[in-house]
C-alpha positions in Angstrom: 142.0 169.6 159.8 146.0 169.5 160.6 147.5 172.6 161.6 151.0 173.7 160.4 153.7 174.7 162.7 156.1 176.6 161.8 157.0 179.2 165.0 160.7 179.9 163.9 159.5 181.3 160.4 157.9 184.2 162.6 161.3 185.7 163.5 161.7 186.0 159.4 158.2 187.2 158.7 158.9 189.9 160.9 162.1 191.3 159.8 163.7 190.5 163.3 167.5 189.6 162.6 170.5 189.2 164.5 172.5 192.3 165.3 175.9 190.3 164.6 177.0 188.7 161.2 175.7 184.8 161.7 178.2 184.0 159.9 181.5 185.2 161.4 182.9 183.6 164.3 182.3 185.6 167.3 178.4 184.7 166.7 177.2 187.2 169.0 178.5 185.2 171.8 176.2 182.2 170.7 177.3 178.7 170.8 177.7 176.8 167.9 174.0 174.7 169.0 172.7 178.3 169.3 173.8 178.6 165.6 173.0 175.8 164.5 176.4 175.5 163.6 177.2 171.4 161.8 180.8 172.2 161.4 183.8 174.6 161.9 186.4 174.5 160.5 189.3 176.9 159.8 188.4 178.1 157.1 184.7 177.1 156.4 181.8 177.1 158.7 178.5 174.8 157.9 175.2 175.8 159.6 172.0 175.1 159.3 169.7 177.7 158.1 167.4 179.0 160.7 164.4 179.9 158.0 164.7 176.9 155.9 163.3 176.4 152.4 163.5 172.8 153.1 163.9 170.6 156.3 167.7 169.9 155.7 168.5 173.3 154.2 172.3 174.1 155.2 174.5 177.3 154.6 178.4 176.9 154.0 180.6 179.9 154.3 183.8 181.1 154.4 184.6 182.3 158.2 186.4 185.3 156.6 184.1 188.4 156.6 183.4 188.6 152.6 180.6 189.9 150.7 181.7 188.2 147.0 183.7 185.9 145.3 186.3 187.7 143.9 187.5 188.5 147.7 187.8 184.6 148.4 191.0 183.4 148.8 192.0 180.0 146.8 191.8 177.8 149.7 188.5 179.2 151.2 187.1 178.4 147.9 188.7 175.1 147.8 187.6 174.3 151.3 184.0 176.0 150.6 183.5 173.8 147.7 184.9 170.4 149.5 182.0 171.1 152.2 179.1 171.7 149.7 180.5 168.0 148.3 180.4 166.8 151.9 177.0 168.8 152.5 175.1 166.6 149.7 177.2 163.6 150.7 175.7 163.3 154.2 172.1 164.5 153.6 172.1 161.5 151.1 172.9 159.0 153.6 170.7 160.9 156.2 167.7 162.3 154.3 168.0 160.6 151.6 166.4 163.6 149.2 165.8 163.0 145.2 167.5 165.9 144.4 169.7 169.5 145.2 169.3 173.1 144.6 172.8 174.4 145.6 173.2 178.2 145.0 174.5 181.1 146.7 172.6 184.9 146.4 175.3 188.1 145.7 173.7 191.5 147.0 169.9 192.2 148.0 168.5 192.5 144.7 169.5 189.1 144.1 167.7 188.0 147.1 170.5 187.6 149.9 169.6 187.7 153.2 173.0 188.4 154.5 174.3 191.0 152.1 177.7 190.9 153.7 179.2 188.0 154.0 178.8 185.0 150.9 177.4 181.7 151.9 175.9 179.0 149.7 172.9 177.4 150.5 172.6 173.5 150.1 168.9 172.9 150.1 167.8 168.7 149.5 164.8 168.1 147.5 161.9 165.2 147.5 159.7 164.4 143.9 157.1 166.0 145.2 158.3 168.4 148.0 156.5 171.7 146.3 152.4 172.0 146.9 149.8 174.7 147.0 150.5 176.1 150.4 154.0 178.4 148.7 152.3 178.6 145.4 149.2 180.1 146.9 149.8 181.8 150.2 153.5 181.8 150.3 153.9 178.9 153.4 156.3 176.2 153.7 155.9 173.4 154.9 158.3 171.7 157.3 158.0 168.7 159.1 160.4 168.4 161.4 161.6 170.8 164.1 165.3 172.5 163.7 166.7 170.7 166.5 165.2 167.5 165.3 167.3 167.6 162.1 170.5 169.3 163.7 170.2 166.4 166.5 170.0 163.9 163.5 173.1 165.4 161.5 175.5 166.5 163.5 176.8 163.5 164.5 177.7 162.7 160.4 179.3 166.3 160.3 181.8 165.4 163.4 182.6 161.9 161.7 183.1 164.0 158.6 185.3 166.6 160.1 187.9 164.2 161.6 188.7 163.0 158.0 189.1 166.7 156.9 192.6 167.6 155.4 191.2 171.6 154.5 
C-alpha cells in the first residue's frame, strides 16, 4: 500500500488562514518564497496556490486591494489577463498539461476563498488527472511537494518578467 502525503492541505482542512490578505503586498511580512510568490509586478502579482487543486495550480491578481471586477482598472485587467497568457504559456513548456481550467470565484457563495481581493486561478490539467480518491472521499492527489514545483518554475517566471512591458 502507498501512502498519500499531502501535509499542507491540513492547514486548509482546518480552517487555519492567514490573518493578512495573501494577496496584497505587505504579505504579512512574508517574503515572496514564503508566498510562494512567481512573479511581481506593478500591477499584477502571480503565486502559487498553497492548497492546490492540481500540482501547478497558480493565482494571478491584481496587487490593488479589490474584491470584483468592476473595481479593476483598464491596465490591471490588461496586465492580469497578459499573465494568465503567460501563466499557460510556461506550464506548457514546464508541465506540459493536456489542458486548463482558468476561472476566478466572486464572493463566498461562489466558492472564493479570499472574499476580498479577486484573483484567477490557472489550474493545468492531465487526461486522466481525476480518480476515485476526490470523487469518493474528497482527497487530492498531488505528487510533487510545493517547493518542488515553485523551485522548477520560477526560474521561467523571471525569464518572463524581464520581457514584460505591463
Amino acid at each position: 500500500m502507498q501512502n498519500l502525503w499531502a501535509p499542507w492541505r491540513m492547514e486548509y482542512i482546518l480552517g487555519k488562514r492567514e490573518p493578512y490578505c495573501i494577496f496584497c503586498p505587505e504579505g504579512g511580512g512574508h517574503t515572496d518564497e514564503e508566498r510562494l510568490i512567481l512573479y511581481s509586478g506593478t500591477l499584477t502579482m502571480v503565486m502559487m496556490n498553497k492548497y492546490p487543486y492540481n500540482n501547478g495550480h497558480l493565482l494571478v491578481a491584481p496587487w490593488r486591494h479589490v474584491a470584483t471586477l468592476e473595481e479593476l482598472h483598464e491596465d490591471e485587467m490588461l496586465a492580469v489577463m497578459k499573465w494568465i497568457r503567460n501563466c499557460t504559456k510556461i506550464l506548457k513548456r514546464v508541465m506540459k498539461p493536456d489542458g486548463f481550467n482558468v476561472g476566478l470565484n466572486l464572493g463566498t457563495s461562489a466558492g472564493a476563498g479570499v472574499k476580498d481581493h479577486v484573483h484567477f486561478h490557472v489550474v493545468p490539467r492531465w487526461q486522466g488527472d481525476t480518480n476515485f480518491l476526490t470523487v469518493l472521499s474528497d482527497v487530492r492527489s498531488i505528487p510533487e511537494h510545493l517547493k518542488q514545483s515553485y523551485t522548477k518554475l520560477l526560474p521561467h517566471f523571471k525569464k518572463e518578467s524581464i520581457h514584460e512591458v505591463v
